[in-house]
mmCIF file of the N, C-alpha and C atoms, coordinates in Angstrom:
data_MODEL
# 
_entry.id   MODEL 
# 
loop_
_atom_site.group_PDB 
_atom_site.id 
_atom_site.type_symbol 
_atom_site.label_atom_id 
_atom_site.label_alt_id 
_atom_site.label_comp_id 
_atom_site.label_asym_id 
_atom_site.label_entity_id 
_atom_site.label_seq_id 
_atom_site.pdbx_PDB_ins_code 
_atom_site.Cartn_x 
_atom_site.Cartn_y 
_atom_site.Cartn_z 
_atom_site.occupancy 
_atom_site.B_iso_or_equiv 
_atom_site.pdbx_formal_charge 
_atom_site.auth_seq_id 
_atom_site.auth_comp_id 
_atom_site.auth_asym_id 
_atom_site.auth_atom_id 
_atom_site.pdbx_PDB_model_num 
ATOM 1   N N  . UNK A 1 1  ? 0.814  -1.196 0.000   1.00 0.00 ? 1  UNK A N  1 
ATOM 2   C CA . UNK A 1 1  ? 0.000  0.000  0.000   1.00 0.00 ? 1  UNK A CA 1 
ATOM 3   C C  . UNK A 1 1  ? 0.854  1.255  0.000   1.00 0.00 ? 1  UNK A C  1 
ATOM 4   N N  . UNK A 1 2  ? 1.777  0.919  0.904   1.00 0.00 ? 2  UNK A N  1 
ATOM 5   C CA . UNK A 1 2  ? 3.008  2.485  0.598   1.00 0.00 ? 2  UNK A CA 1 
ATOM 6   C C  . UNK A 1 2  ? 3.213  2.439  -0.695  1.00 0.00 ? 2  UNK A C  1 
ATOM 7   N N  . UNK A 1 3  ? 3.666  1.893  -1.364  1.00 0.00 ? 3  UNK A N  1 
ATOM 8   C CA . UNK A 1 3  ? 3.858  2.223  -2.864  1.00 0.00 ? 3  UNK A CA 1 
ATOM 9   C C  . UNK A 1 3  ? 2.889  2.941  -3.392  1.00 0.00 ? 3  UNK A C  1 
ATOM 10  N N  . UNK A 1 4  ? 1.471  3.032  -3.110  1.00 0.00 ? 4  UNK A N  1 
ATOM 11  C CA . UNK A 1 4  ? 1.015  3.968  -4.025  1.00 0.00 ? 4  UNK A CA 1 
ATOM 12  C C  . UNK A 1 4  ? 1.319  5.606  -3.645  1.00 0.00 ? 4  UNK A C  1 
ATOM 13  N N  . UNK A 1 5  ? 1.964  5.616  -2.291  1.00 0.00 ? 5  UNK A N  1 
ATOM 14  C CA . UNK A 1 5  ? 2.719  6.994  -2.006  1.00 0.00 ? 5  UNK A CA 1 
ATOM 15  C C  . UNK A 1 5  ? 3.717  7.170  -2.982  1.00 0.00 ? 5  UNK A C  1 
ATOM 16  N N  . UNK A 1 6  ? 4.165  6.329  -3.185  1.00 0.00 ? 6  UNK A N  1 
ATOM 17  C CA . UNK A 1 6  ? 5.191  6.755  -4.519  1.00 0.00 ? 6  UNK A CA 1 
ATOM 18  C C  . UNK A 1 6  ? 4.681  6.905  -6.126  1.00 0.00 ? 6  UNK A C  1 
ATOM 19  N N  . UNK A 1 7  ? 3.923  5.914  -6.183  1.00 0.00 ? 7  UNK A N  1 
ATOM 20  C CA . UNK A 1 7  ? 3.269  5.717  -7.562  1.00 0.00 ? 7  UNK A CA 1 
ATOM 21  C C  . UNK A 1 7  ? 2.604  6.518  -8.432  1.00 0.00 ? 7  UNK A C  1 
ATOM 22  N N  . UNK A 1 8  ? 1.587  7.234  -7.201  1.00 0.00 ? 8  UNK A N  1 
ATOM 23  C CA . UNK A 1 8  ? 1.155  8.402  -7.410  1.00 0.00 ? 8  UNK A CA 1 
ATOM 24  C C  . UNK A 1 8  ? 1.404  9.858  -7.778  1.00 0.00 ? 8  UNK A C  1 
ATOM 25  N N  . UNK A 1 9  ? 2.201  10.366 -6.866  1.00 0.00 ? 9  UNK A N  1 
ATOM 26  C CA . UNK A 1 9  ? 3.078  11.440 -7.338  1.00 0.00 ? 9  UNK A CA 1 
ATOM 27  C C  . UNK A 1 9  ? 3.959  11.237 -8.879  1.00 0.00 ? 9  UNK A C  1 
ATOM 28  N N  . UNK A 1 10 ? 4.216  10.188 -8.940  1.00 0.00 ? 10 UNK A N  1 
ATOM 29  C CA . UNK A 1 10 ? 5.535  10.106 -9.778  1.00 0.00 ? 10 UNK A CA 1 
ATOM 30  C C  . UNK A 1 10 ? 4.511  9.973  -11.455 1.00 0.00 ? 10 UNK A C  1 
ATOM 31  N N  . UNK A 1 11 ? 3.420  9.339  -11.261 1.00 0.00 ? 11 UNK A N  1 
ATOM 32  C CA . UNK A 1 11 ? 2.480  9.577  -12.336 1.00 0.00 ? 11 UNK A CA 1 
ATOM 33  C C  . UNK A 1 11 ? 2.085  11.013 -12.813 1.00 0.00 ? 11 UNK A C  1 
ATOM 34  N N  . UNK A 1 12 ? 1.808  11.765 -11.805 1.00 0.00 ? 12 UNK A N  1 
ATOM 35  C CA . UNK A 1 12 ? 1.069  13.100 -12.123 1.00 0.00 ? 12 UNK A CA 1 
ATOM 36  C C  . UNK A 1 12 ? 2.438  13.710 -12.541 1.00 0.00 ? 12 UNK A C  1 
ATOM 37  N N  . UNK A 1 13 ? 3.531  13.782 -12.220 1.00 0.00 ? 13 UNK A N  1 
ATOM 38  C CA . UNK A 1 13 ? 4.907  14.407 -12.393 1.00 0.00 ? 13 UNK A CA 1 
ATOM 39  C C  . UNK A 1 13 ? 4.641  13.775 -14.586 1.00 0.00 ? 13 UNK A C  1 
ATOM 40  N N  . UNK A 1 14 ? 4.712  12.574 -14.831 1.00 0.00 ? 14 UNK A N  1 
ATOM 41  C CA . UNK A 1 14 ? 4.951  12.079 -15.950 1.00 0.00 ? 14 UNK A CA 1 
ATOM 42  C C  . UNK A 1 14 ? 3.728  12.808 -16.815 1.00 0.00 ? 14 UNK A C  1 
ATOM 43  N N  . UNK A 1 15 ? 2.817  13.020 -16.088 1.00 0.00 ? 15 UNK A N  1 
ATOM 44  C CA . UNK A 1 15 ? 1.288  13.334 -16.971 1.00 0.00 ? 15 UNK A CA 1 
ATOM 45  C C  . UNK A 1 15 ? 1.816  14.674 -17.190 1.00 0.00 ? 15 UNK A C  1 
ATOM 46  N N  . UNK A 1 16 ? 2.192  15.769 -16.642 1.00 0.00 ? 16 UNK A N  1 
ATOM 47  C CA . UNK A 1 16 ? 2.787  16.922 -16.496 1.00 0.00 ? 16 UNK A CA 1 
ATOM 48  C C  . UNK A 1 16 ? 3.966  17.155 -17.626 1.00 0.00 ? 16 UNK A C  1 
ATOM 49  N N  . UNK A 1 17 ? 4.851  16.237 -17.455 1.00 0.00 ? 17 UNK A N  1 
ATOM 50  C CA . UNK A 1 17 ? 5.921  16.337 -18.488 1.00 0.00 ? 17 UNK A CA 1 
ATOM 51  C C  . UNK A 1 17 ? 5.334  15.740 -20.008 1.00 0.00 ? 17 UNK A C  1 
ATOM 52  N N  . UNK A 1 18 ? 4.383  14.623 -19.745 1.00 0.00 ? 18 UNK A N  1 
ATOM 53  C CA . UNK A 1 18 ? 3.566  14.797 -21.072 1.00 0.00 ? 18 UNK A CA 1 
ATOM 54  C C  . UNK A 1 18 ? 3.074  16.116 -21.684 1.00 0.00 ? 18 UNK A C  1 
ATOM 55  N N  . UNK A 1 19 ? 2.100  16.168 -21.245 1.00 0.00 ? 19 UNK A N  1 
ATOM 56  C CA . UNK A 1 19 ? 1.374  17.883 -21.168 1.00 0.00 ? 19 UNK A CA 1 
ATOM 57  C C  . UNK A 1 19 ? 2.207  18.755 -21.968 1.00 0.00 ? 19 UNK A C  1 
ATOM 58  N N  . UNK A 1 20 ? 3.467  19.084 -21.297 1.00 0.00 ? 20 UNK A N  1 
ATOM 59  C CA . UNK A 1 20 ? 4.130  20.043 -21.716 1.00 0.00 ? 20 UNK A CA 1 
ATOM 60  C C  . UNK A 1 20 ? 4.851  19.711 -22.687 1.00 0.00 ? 20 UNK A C  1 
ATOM 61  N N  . UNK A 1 21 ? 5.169  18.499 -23.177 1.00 0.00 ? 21 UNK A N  1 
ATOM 62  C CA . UNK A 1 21 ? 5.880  18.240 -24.286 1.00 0.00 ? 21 UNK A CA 1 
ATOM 63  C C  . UNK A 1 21 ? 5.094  18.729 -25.473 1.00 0.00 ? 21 UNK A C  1 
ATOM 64  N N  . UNK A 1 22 ? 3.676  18.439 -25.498 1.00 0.00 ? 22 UNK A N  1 
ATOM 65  C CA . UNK A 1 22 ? 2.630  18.426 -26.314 1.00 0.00 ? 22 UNK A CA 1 
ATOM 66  C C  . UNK A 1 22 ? 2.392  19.856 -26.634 1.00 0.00 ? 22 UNK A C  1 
ATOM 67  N N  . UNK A 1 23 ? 2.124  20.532 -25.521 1.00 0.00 ? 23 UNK A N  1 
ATOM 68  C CA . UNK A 1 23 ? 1.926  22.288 -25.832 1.00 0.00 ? 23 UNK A CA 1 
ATOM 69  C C  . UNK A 1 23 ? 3.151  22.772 -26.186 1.00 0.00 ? 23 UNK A C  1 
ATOM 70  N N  . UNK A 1 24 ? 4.625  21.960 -26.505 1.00 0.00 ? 24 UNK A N  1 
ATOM 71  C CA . UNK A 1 24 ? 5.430  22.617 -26.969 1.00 0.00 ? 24 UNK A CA 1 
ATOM 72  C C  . UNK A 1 24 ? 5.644  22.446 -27.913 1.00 0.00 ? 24 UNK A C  1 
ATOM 73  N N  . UNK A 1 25 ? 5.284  21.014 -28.522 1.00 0.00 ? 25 UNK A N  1 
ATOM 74  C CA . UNK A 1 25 ? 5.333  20.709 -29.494 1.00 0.00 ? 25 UNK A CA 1 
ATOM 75  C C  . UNK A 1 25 ? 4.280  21.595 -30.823 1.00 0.00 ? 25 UNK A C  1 
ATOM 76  N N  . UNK A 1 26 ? 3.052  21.625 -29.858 1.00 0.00 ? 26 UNK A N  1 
ATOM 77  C CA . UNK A 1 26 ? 2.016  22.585 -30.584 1.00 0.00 ? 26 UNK A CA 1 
ATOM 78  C C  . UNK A 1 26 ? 2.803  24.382 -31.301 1.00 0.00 ? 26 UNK A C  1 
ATOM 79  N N  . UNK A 1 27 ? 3.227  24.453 -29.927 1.00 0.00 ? 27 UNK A N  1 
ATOM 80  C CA . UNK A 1 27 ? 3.979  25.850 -30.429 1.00 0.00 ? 27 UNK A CA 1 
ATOM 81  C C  . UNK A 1 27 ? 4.912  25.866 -31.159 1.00 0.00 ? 27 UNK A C  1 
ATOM 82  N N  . UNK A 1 28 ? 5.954  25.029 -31.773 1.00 0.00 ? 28 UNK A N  1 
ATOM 83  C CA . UNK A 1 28 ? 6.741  25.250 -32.230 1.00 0.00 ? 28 UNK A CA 1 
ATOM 84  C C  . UNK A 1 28 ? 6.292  24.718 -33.614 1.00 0.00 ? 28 UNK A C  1 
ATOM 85  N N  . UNK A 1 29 ? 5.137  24.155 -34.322 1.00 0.00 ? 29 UNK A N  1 
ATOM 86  C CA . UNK A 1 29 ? 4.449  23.825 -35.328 1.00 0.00 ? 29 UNK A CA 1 
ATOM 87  C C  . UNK A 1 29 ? 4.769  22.571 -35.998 1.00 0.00 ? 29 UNK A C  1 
ATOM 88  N N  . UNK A 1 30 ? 4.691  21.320 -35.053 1.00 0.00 ? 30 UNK A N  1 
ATOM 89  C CA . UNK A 1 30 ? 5.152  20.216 -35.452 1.00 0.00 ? 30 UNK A CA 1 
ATOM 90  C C  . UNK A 1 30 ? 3.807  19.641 -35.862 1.00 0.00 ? 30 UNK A C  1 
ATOM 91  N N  . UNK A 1 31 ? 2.538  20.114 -35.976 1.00 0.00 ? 31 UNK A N  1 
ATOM 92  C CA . UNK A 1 31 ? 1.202  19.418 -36.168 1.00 0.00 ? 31 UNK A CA 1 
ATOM 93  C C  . UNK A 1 31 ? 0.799  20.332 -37.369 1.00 0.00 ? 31 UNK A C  1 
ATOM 94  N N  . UNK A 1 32 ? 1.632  21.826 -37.837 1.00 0.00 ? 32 UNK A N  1 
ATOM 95  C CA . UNK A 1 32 ? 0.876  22.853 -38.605 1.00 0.00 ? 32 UNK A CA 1 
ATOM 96  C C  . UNK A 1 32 ? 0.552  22.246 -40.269 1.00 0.00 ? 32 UNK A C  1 
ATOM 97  N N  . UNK A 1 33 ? 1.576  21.298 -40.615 1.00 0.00 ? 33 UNK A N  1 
ATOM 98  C CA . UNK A 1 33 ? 1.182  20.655 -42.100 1.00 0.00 ? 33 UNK A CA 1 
ATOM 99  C C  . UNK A 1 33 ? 1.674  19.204 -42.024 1.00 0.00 ? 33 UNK A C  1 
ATOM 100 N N  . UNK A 1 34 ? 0.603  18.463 -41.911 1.00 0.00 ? 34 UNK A N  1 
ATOM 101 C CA . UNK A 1 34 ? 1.017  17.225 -41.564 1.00 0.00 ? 34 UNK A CA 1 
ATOM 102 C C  . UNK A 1 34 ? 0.444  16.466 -42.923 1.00 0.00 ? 34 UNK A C  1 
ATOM 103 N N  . UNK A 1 35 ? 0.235  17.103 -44.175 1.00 0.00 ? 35 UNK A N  1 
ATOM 104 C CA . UNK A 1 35 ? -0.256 16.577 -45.602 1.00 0.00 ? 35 UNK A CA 1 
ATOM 105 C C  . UNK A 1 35 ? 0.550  16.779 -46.767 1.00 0.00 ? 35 UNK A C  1 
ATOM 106 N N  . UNK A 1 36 ? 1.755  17.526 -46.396 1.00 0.00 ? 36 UNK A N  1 
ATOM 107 C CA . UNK A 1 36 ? 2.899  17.834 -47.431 1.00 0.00 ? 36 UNK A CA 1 
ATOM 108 C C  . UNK A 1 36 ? 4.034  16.736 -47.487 1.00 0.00 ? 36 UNK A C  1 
ATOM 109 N N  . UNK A 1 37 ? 5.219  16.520 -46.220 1.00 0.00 ? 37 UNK A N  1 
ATOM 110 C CA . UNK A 1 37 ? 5.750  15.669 -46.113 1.00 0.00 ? 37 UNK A CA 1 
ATOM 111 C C  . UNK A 1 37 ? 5.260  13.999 -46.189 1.00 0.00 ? 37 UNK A C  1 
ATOM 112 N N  . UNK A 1 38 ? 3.993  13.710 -46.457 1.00 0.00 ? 38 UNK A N  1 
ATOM 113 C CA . UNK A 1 38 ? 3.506  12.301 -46.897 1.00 0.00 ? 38 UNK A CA 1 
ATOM 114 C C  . UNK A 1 38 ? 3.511  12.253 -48.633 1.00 0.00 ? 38 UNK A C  1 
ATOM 115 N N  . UNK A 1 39 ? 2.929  13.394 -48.892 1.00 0.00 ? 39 UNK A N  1 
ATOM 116 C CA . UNK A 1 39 ? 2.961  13.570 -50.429 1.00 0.00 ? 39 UNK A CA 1 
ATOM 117 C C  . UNK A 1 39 ? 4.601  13.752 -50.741 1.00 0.00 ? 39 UNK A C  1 
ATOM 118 N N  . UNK A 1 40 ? 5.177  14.366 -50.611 1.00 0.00 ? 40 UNK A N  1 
ATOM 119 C CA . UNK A 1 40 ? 6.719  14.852 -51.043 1.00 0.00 ? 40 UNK A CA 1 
ATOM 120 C C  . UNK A 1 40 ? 7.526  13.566 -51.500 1.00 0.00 ? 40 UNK A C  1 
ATOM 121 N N  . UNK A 1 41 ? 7.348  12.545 -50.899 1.00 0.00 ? 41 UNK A N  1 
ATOM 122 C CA . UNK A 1 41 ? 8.103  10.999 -51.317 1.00 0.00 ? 41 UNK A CA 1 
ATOM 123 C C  . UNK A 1 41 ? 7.240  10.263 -52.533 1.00 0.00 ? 41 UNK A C  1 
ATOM 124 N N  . UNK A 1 42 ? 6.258  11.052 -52.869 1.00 0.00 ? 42 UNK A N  1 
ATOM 125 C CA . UNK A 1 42 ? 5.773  10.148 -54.591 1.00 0.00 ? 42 UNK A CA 1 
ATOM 126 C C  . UNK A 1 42 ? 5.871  11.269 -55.449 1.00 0.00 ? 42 UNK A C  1 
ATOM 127 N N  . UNK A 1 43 ? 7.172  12.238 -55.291 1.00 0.00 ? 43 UNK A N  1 
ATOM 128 C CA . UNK A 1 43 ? 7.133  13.549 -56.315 1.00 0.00 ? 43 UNK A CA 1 
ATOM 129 C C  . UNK A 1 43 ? 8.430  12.567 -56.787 1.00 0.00 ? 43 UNK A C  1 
ATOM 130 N N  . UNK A 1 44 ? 8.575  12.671 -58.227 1.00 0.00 ? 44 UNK A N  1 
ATOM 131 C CA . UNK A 1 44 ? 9.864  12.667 -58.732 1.00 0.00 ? 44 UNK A CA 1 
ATOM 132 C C  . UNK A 1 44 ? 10.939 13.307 -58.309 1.00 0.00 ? 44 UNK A C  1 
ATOM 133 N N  . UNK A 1 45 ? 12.306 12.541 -58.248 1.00 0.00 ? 45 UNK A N  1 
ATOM 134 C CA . UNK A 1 45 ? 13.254 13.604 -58.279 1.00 0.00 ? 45 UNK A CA 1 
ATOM 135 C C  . UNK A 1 45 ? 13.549 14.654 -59.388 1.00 0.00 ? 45 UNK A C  1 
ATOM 136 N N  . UNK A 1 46 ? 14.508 15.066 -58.945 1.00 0.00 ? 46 UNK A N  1 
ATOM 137 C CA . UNK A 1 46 ? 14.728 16.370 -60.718 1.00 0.00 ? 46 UNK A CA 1 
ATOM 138 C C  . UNK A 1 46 ? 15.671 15.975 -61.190 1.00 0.00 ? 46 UNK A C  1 
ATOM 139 N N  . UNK A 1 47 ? 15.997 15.620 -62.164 1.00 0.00 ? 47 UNK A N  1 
ATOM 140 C CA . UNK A 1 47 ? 16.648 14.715 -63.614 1.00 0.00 ? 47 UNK A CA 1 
ATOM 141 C C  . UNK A 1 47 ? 18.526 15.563 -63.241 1.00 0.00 ? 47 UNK A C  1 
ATOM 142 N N  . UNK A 1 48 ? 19.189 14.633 -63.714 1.00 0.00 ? 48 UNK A N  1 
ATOM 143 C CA . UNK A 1 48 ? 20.088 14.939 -62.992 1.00 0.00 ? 48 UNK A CA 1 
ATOM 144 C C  . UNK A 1 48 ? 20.725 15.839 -64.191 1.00 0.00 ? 48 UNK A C  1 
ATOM 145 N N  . UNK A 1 49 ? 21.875 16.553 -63.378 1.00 0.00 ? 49 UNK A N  1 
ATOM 146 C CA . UNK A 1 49 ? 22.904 17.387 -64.493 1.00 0.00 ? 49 UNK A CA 1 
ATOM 147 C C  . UNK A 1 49 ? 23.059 16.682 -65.227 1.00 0.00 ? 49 UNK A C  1 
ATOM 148 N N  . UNK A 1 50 ? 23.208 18.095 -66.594 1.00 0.00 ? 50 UNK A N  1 
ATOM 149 C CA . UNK A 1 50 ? 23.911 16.762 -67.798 1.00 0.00 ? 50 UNK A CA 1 
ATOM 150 C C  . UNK A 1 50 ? 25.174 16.167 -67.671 1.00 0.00 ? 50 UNK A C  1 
ATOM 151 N N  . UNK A 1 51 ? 24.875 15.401 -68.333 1.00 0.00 ? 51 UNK A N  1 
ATOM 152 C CA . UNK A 1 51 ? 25.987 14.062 -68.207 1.00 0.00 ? 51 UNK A CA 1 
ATOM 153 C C  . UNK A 1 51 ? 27.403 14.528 -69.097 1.00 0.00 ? 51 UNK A C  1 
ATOM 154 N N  . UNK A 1 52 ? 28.535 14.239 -67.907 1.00 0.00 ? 52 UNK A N  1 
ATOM 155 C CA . UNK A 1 52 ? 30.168 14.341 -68.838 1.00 0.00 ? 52 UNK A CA 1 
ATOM 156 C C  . UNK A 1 52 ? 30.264 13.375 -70.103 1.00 0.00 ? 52 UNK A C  1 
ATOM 157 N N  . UNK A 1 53 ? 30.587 14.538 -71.044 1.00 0.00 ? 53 UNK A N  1 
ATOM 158 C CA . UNK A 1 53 ? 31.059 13.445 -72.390 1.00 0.00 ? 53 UNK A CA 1 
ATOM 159 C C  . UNK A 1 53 ? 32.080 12.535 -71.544 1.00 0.00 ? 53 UNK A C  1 
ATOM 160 N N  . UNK A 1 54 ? 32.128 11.549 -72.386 1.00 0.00 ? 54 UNK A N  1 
ATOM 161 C CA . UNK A 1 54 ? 33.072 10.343 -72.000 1.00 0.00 ? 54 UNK A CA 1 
ATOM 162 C C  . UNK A 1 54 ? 34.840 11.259 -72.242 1.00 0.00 ? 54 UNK A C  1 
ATOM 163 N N  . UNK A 1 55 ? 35.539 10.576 -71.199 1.00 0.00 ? 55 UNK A N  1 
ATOM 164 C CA . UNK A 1 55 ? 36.974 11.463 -71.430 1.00 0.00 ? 55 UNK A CA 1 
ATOM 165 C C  . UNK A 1 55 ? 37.862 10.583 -72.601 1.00 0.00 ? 55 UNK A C  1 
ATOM 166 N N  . UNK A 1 56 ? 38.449 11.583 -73.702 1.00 0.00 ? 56 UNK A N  1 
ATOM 167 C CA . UNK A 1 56 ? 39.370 10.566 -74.097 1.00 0.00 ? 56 UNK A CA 1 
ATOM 168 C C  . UNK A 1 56 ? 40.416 10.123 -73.901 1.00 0.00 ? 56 UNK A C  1 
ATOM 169 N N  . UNK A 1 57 ? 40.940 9.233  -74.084 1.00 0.00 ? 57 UNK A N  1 
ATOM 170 C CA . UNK A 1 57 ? 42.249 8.451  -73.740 1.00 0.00 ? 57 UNK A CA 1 
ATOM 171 C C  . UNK A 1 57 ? 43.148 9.083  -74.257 1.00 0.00 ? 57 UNK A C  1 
ATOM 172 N N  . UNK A 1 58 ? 44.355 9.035  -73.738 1.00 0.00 ? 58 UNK A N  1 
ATOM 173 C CA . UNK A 1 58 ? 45.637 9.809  -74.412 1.00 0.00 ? 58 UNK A CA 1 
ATOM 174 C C  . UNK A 1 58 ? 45.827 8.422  -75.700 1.00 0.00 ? 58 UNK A C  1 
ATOM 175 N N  . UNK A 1 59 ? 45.923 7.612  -75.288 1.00 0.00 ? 59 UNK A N  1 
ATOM 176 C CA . UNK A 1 59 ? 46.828 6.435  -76.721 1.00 0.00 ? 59 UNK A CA 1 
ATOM 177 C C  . UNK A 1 59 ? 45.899 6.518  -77.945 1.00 0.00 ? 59 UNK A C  1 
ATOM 178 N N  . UNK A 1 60 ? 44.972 7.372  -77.445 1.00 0.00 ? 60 UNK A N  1 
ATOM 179 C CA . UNK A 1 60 ? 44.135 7.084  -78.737 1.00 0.00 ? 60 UNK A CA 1 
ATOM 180 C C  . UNK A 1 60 ? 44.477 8.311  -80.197 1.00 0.00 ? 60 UNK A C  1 
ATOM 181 N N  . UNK A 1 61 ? 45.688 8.907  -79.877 1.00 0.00 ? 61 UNK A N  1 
ATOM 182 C CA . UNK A 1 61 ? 46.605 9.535  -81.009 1.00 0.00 ? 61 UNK A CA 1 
ATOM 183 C C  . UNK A 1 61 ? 47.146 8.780  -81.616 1.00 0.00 ? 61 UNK A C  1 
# 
C-alpha cells in the first residue's frame, strides 16, 4: 500500500511532463502541415545534371 505513495506522485509528475511536451510541441508547429511531407516521397526527383562526355584516352593519337 506504501507504494502507491510513490506511484502516485511520480504519475502526475509524468502526466505533467507529457502535457508540456505536447503544448510545446504545438507551439513550435510540429502538427501545422502534416499533408505535405507524406505527399513529397511520390514527387519525382529532378533529372540529374547533364551528363560528362566520355573522357578521351591519351593512346588514342
Amino acid at each position: 500500500m506504501t507504494i502507491l505513495l510513490l506511484l502516485v506522485p511520480l504519475s502526475l509528475v509524468l502526466l505533467g511532463v507529457a502535457i508540456w511536451a505536447f503544448v510545446w510541441a504545438v507551439r513550435r508547429g510540429q502538427f501545422d502541415d502534416l499533408d505535405t511531407p507524406a505527399i513529397d516521397i511520390l514527387r519525382e526527383d529532378a533529372p540529374p545534371a547533364a551528363a560528362k562526355p566520355p573522357q578521351e584516352s591519351a593512346d588514342a593519337d
